[in-house]
C-alpha positions as CSV (number, residue, x, y, z in Angstrom):
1,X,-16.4,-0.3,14.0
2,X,-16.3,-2.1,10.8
3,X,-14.0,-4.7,10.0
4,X,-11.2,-3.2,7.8
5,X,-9.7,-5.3,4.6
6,X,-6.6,-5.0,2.8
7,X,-5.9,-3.8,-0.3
8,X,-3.6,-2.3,-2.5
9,X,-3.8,1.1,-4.5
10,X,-0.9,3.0,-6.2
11,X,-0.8,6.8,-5.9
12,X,1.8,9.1,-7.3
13,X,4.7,10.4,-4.9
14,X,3.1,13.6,-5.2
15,X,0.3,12.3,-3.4
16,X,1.9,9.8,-1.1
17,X,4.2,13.0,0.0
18,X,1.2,15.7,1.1
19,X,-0.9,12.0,2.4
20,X,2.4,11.5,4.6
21,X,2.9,15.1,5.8
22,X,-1.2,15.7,6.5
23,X,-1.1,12.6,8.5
24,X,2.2,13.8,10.5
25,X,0.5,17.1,10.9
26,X,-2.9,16.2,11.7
27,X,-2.4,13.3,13.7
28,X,-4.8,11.3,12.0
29,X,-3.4,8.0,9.5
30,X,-3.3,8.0,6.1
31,X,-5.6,5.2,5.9
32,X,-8.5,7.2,7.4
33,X,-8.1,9.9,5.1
34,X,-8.4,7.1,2.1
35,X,-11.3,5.6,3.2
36,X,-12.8,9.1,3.5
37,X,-12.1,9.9,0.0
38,X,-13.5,6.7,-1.0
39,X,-16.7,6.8,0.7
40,X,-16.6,10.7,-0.9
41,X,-16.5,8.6,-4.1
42,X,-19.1,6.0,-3.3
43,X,-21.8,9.0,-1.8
44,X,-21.1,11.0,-5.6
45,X,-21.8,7.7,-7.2
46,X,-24.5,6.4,-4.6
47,X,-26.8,6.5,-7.5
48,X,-25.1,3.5,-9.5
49,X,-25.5,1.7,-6.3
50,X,-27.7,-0.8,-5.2
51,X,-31.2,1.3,-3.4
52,X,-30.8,0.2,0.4
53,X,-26.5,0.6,0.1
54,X,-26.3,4.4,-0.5
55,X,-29.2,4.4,2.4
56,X,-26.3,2.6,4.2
57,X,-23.6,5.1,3.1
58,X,-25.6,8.1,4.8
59,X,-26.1,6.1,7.8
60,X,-22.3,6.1,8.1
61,X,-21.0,9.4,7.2
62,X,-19.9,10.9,9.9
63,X,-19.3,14.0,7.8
64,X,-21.7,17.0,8.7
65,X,-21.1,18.4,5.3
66,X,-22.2,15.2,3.4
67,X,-25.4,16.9,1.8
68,X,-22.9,19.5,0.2
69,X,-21.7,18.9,-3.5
């Protein structure tokens, strides 16, 4: 597992509400499903990206859907 960082992002309580009652109902924290959503993000712009990091990006996704757009 990677080492995690902190950071800070601002959401509106619209999101912070369904983030907080998906992670209560799923089980899984709201911090995985925000670094899911931002590795979405980096695979969509992979192509802005330096060459060998989107390489790195696949490598990682654990997602079997990540060739779908």
């Amino acid at each position: 597992m990677n080492r995690k960082v902190t950071t800070t992002i601002y959401l509106t309580e619209e999101q912070q509400t369904l983030l907080k009652e998906l992670s209560q109902r799923s089980k899984v924290p709201v911090a995985e499903y925000i670094r899911q959503g931002v590795n979405l993000i980096l695979k969509k712009h992979a192509r802005h990206l330096p060459g060998q990091l989107s390489f790195i990006l696949d490598k990682k996704n654990k997602n079997p859907d990540r060739n779908k757009k």
